[in-house]
N, C-alpha and C positions, 0 to 999 in steps of 0.2 A: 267314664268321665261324666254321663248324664247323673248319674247319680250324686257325685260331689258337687256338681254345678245346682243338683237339688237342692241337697244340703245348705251348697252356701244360700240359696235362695231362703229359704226356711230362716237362717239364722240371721239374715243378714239387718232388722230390725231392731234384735236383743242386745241391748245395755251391755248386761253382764259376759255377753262371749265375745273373749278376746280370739279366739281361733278355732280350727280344728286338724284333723288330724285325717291323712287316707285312710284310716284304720287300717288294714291287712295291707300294708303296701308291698311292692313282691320281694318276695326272700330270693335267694339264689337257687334253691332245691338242688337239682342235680347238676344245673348248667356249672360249665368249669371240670367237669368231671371227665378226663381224658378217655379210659377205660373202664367202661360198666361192669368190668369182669374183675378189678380191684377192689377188695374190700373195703369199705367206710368204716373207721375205726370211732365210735363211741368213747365218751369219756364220762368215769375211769375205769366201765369194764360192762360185759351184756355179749349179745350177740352180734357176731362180727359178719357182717351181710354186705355183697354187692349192692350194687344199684341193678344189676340184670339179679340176683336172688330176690328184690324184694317185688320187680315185675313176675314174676314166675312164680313165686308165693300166693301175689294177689290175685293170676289167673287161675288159682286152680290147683295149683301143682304141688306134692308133697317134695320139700325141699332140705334136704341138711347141711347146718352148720353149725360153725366154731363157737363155744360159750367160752368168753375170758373173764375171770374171777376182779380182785381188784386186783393193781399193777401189772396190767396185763400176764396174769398168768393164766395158761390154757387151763380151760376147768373139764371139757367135753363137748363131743360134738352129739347134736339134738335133732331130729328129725319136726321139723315146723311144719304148720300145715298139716299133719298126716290125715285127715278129711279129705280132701282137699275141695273147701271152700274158696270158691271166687269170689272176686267183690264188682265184679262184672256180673250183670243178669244174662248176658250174651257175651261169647267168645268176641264179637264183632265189635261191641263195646269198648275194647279194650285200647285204648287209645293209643297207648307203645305200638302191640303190634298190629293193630291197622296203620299207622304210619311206616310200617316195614323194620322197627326196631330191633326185634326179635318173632321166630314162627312157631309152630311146631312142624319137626322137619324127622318122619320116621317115628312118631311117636311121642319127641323126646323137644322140648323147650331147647332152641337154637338162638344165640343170640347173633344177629346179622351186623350190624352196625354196633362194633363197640364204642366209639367214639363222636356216638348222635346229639353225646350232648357237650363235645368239646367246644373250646370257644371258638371263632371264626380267627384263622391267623390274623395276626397283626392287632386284635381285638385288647384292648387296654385291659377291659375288667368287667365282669358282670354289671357293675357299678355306673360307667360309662355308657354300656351297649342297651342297658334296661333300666335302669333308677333314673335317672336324668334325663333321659326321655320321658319317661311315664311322670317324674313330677313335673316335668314343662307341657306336661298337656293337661295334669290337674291345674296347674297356675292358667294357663290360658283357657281353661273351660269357666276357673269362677272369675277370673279376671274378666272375661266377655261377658259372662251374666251380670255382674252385679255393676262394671263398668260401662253399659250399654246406654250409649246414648239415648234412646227414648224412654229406657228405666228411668234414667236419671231425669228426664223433664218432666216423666209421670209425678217425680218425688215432690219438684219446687210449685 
């Protein structure tokens, strides 16, 4: 939030800017996603990947799956990764499974918690639980900077 509170500071002089914008404000990524070991279907056709294939990909690990053509027709299954480059410099790095997501357990990428990233029961919507939070504290971060009473008597 200090950052957009910057922002609005910076801008807050200029004529011409009618607003701005969170830039990257958060997307949904995997939250909502009951079972890691369900495929994410792409559209309208590529590699058809879990959410625990695409941890185990990134740790390291040579991984095969399903290529679907257009209209979901199966084209072939591909061996990803056959390197197997991490995008971790350290196993420990890996933030999945240092939170206990998934281990290696026997050699072999284990996924522990398939449902780490479902939503909390009773939970409305991604929308509700994280959007609308996170913009009522960018509203309240430039709202207190630029609305700040000693700013404001600095001005007159």
């Amino acid at each position: 939030m200090a950052a957009i509170a910057h922002l609005a500071r910076a801008l807050e002089g200029e004529a011409n800017v009618l607003g701005f914008d969170t830039l990257n404000e958060p997307s949904p990524g995997y939250v909502g996603v009951r079972d890691a070991r369900a495929s994410l279907f792409p559209a309208p056709a590529g590699q058809f990947m879990s959410v625990f294939d695409g941890m185990v990909l990134g740790a390291g690990f040579a991984r095969r799956v399903d290529v679907f053509e257009p209209a979901l027709v199966y084209s072939e299954s591909v061996l990803m990764n056959p390197k197997g480059v991490s995008a971790w410099t350290l196993p420990e790095l890996d933030v999945w499974r240092a939170n206990g997501v998934w281990d290696v357990v026997d050699g072999k990428p284990k996924l522990l918690r398939p449902d780490h990233f479902a939503l909390p029961k009773g939970a409305a919507s991604f929308q509700a639980l994280f959007m609308v939070p996170f913009f009522n504290r960018v509203a309240r971060a430039c709202v207190s900077l630029l609305y700040n009473p000693s700013r404001l008597a600095a001005r007159v």
